[in-house]
C-alpha positions as CSV (number, residue, x, y, z in Angstrom):
1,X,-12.0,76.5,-78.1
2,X,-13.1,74.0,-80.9
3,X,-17.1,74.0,-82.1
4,X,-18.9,71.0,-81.0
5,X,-21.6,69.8,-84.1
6,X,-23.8,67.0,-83.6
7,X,-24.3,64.7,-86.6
8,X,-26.9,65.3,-88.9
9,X,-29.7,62.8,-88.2
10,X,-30.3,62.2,-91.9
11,X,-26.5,60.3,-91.9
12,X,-26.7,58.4,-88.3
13,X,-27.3,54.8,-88.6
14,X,-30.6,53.5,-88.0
15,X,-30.8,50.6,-85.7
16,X,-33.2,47.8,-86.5
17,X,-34.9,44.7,-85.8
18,X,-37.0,41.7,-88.3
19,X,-39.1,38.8,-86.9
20,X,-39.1,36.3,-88.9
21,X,-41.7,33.6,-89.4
22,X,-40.6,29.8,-90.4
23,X,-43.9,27.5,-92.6
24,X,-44.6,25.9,-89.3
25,X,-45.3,28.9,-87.3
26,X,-42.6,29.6,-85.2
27,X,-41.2,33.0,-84.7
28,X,-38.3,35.1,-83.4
29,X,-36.8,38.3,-83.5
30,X,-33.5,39.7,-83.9
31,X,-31.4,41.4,-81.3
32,X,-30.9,45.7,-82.3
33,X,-28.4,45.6,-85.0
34,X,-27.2,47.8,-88.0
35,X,-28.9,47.5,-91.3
36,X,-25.9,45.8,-93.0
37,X,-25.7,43.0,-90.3
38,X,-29.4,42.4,-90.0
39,X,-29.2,41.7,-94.1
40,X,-26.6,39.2,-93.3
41,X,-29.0,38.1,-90.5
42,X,-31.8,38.1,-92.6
43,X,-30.0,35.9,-95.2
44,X,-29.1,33.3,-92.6
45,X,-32.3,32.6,-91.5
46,X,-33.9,32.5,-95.3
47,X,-31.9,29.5,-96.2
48,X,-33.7,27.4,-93.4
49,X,-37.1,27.9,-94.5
50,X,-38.0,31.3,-92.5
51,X,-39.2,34.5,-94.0
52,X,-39.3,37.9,-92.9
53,X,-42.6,38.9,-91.2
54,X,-41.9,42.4,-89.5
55,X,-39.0,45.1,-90.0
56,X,-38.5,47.8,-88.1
57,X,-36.7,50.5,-86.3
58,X,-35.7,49.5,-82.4
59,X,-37.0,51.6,-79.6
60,X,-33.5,52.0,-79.3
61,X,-32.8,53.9,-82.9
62,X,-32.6,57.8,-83.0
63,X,-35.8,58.1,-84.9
64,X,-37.8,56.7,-82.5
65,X,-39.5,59.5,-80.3
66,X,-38.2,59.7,-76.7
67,X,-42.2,58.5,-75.5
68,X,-41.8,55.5,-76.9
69,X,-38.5,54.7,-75.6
């Protein structure tokens, strides 16, 4: 029978979320995604006048304790 090994947490993925916040005051949040795509997310959004206002880990990422979740 073959050893079962979890991955390390220090190499899992984190999954994250950004609001971001255009000049006239509007707001909105991303869906849960992988750094790498929210970047490209990110990105998209900064070439029509928003910013980043929050980033953070989902309540769905490993790192976030189970009583939060």
């Amino acid at each position: 029978m073959a050893a079962i090994t979890a991955t390390p947490k220090s190499v899992r993925p984190h999954v994250v979320m950004a609001e971001m916040e255009h000049e006239d005051g509007y707001r909105l949040w991303s869906s849960p995604m992988s750094r790498l795509e929210l970047d490209s997310w990110i990105f998209s959004y900064r070439k029509v006048g928003y910013e980043v206002s929050d980033y953070d880990c989902s309540s769905t990422c490993w790192c976030v304790p189970d009583y939060l979740k």
